[in-house]
TORKOLNU-393635 format. One record per atom (N, C-alpha, C): atom name; residue in three letters; residue number from 1; x, z, y. Coordinates in steps of 0.2 Angstrom, whole numbers. Each point is the difference from the previous one (the first is absolute). Last residue first. Layout:
  atom  rest   nr     xx     zz     yy
    CA   Ala  NUM      X      Z      Y
...
# end
This chain:
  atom  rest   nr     xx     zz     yy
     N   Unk  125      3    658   -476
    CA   Unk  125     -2      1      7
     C   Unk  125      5      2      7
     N   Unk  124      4    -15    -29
    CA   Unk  124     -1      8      6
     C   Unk  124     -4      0      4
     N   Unk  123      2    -18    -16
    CA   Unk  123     -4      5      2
     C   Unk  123      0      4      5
     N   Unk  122     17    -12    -12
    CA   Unk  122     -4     -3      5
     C   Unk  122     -6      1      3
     N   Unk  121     10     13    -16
    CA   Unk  121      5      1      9
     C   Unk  121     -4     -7      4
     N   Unk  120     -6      5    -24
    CA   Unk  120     -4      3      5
     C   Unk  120      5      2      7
     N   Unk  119      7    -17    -18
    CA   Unk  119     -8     -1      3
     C   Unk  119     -1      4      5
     N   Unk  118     19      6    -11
    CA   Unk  118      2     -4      3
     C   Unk  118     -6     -4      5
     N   Unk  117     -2     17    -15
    CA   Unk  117      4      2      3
     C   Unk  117      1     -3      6
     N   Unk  116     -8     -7    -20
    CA   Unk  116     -5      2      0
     C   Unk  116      3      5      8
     N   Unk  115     16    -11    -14
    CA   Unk  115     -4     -5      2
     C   Unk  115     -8      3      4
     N   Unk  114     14     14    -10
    CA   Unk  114      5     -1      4
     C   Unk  114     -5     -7      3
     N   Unk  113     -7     11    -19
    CA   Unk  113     -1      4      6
     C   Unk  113      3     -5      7
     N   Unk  112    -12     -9    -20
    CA   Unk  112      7      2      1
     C   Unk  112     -3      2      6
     N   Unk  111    -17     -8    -10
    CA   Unk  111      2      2     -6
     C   Unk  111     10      1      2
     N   Unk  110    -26     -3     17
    CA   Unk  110      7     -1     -3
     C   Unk  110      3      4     -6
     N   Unk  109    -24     -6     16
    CA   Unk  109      4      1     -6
     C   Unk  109      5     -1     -1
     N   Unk  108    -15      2     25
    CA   Unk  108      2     -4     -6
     C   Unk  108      2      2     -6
     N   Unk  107    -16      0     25
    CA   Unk  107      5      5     -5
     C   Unk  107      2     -5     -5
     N   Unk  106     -9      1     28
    CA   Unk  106      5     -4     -8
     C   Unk  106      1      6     -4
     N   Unk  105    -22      7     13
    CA   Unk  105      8     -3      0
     C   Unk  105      3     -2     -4
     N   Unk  104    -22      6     -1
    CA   Unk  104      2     -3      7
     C   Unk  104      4      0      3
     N   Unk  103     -9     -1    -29
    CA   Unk  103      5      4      6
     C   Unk  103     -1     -4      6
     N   Unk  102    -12     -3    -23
    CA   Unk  102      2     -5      4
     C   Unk  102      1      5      7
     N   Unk  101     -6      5    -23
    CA   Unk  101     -2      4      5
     C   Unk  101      1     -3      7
     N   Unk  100      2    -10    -23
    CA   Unk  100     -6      3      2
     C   Unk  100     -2      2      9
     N   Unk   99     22     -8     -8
    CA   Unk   99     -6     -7     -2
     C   Unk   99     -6      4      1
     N   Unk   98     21     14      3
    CA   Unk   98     -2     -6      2
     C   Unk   98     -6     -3      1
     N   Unk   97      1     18    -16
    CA   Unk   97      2      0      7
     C   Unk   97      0     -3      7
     N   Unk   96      4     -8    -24
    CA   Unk   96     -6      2      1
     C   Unk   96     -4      4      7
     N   Unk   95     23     -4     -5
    CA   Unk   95     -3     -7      0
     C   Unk   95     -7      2      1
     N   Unk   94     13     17     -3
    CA   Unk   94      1     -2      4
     C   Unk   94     -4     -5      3
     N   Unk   93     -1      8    -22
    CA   Unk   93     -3      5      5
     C   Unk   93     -2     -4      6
     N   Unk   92     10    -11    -17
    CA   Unk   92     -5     -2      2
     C   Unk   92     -3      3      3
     N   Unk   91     22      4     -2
    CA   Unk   91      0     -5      3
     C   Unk   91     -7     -3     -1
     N   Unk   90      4     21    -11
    CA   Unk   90      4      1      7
     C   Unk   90     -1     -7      3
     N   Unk   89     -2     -2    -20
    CA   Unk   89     -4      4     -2
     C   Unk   89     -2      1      7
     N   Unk   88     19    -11     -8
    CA   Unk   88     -6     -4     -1
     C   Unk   88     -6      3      3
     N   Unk   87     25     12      8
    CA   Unk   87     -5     -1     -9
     C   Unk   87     -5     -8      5
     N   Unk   86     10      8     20
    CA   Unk   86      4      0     -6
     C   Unk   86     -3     -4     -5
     N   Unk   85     -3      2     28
    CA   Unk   85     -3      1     -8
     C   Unk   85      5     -1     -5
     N   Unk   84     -3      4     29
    CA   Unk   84      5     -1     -6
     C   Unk   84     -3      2     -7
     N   Unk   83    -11     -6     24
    CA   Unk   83     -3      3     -7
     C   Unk   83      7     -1     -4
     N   Unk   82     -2     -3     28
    CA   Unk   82      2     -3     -4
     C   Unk   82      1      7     -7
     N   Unk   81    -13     -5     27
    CA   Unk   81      0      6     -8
     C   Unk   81      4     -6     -5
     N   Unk   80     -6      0     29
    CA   Unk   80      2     -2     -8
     C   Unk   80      1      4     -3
     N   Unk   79     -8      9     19
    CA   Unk   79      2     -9      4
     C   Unk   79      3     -4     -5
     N   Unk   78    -17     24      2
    CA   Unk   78      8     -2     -3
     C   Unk   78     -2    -10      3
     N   Unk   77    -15     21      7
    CA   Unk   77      6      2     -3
     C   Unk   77      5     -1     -1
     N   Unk   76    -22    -10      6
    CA   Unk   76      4      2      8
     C   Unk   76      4      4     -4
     N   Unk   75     -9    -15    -16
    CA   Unk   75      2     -1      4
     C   Unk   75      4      1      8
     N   Unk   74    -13      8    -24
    CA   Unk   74      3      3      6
     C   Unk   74      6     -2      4
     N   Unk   73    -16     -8    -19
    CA   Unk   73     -3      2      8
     C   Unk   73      4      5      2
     N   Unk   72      3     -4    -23
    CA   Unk   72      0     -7      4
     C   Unk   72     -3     -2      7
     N   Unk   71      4     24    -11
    CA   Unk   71      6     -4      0
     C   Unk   71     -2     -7      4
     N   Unk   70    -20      8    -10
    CA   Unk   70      5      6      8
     C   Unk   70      7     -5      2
     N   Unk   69    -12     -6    -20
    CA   Unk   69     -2     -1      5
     C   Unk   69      2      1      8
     N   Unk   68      9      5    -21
    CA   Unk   68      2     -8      0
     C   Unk   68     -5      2      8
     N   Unk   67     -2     18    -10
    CA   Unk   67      3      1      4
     C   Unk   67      3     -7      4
     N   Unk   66    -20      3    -13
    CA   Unk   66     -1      2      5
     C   Unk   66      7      2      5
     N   Unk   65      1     -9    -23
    CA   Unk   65     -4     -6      2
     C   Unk   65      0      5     10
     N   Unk   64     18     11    -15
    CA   Unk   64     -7     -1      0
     C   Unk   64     -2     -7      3
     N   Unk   63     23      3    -12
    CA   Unk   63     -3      0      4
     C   Unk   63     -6     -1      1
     N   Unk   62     20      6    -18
    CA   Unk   62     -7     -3      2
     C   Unk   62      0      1      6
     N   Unk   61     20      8    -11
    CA   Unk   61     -3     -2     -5
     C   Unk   61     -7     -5      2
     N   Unk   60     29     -2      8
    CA   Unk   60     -8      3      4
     C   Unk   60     -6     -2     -7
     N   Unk   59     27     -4      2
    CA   Unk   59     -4      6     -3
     C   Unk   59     -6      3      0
     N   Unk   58     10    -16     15
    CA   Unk   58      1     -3     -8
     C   Unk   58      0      5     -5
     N   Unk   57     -3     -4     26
    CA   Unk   57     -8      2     -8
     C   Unk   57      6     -2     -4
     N   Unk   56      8      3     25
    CA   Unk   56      1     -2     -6
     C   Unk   56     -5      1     -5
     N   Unk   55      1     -7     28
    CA   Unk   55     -5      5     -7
     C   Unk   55      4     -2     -6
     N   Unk   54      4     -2     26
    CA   Unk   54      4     -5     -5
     C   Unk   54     -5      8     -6
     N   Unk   53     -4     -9     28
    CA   Unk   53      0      6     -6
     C   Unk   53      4     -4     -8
     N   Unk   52     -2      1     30
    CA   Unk   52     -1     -6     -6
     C   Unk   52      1      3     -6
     N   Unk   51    -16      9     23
    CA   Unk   51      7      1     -5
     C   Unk   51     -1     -8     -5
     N   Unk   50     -7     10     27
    CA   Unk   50     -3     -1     -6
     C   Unk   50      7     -4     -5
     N   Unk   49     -1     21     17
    CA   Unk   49      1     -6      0
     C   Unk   49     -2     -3     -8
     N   Unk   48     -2     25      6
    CA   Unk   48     -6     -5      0
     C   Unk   48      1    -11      0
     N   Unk   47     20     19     -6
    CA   Unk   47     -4      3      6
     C   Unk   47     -5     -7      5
     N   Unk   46     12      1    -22
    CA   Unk   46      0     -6      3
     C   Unk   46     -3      2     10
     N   Unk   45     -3     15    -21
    CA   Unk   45      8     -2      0
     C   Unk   45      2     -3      4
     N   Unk   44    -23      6      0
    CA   Unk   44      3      4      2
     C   Unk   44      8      0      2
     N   Unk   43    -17    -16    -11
    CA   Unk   43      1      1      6
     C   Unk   43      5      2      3
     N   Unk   42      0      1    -22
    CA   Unk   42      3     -6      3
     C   Unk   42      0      3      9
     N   Unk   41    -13     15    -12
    CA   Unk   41      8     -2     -3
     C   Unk   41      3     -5      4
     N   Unk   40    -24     -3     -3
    CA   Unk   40      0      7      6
     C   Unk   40      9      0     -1
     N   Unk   39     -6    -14    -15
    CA   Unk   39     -3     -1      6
     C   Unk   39      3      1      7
     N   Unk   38     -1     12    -23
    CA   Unk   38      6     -5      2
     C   Unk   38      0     -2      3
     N   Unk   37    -18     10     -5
    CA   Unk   37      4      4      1
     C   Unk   37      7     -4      2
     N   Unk   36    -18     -8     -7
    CA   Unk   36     -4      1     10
     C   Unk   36      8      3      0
     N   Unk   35     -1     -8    -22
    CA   Unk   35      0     -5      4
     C   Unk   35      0      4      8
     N   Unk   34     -7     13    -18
    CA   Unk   34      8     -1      1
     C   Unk   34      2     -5      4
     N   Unk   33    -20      4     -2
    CA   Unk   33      0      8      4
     C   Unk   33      6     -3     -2
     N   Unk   32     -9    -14    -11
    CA   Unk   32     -2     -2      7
     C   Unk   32      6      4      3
     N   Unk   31      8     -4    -23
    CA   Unk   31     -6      2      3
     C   Unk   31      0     -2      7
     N   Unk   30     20     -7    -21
    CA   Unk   30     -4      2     10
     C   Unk   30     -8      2      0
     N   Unk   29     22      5    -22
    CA   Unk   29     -9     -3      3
     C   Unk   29      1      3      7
     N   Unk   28     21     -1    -17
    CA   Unk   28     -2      2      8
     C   Unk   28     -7     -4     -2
     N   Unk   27     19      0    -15
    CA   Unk   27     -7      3     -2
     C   Unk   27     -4      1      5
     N   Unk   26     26      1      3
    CA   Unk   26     -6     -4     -4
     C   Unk   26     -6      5     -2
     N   Unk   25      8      0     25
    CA   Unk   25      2      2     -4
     C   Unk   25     -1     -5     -8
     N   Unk   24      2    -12     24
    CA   Unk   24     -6      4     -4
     C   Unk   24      3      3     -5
     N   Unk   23     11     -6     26
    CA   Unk   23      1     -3     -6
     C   Unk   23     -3      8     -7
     N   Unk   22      0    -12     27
    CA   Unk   22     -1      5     -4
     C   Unk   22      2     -2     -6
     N   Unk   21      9     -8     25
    CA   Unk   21      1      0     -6
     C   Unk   21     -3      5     -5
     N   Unk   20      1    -12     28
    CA   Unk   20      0      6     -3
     C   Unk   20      1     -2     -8
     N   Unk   19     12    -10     20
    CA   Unk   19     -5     -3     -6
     C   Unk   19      1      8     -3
     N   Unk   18     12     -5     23
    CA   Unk   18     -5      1     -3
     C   Unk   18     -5     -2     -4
     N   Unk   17     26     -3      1
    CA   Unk   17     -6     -6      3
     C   Unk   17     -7      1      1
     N   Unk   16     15     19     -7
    CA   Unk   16      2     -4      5
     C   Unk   16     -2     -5      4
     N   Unk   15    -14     16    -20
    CA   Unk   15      6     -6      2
     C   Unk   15      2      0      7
     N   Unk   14    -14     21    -11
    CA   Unk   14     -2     -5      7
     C   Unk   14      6     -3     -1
     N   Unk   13     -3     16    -22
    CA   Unk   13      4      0      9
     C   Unk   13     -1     -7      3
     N   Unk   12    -15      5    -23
    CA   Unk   12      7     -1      2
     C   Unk   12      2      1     10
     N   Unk   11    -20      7    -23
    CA   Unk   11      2     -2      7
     C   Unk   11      7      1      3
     N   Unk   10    -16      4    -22
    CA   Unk   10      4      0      4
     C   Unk   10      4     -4      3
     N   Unk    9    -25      7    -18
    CA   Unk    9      5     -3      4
     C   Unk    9      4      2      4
     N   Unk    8    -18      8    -12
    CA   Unk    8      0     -6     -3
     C   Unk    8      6     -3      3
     N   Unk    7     -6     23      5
    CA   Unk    7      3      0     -5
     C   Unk    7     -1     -8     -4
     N   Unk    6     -4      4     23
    CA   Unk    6      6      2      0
     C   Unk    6      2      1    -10
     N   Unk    5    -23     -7     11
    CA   Unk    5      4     -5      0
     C   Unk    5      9      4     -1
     N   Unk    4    -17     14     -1
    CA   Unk    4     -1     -1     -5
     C   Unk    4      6     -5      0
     N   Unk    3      8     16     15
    CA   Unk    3     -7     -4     -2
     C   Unk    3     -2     -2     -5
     N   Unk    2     17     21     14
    CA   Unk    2     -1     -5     -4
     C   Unk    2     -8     -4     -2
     N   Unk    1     15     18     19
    CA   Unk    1     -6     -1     -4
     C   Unk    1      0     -7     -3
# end
């Protein structure tokens, strides 16, 4: 069975260091229903432990205000979010994201994976 969240996005095999990994189609819009839906994803991969997520947007077209919301209250999900942004465009999503929505977990922006990688092990759980 497929989701809405399945055609904005795909999801990489649980790291070794447990960091889950999505990474947004282009042109990907989050919605709420797609925020609950990735969520619920993580969970599952992570079998409820709470996750260090590496989100790539650099192809991501918008994000609702209701899904900024969700996301920034799901601190019993994730234990860091590192936002890999690309474009200008992708790095004030991100920022904007931040600054607004102000998460109850470290999140951050990075513009390198490798350096976005290396944040969220000090993360792990």
């Amino acid at each position: 069975m497929t989701s809405a969240a399945d055609a904005e996005s795909v999801w990489e095999p649980l790291s070794s260091d447990g960091i889950a990994t999505i990474r947004y189609k282009a042109g990907a819009i989050i919605t709420e229903a797609v925020a609950r839906s990735n969520t619920a994803h993580v969970i599952a991969l992570t079998s409820g432990k709470r996750a260090v997520l590496l989100a790539d947007i650099r192809q991501l077209k918008s994000i609702s205000r209701e899904a900024r919301v969700y996301f920034g209250n799901s601190s019993g999900s994730f234990a860091a979010i590192a936002l890999l942004a690309g474009s200008p465009r992708t790095q004030v999503i991100a920022n904007f994201f931040i600054g607004l929505s102000r998460p109850k977990v470290p999140t951050q922006m990075f513009t390198d994976e490798e350096k976005a990688l290396v944040w969220l092990r000090r993360h792990a759980v």
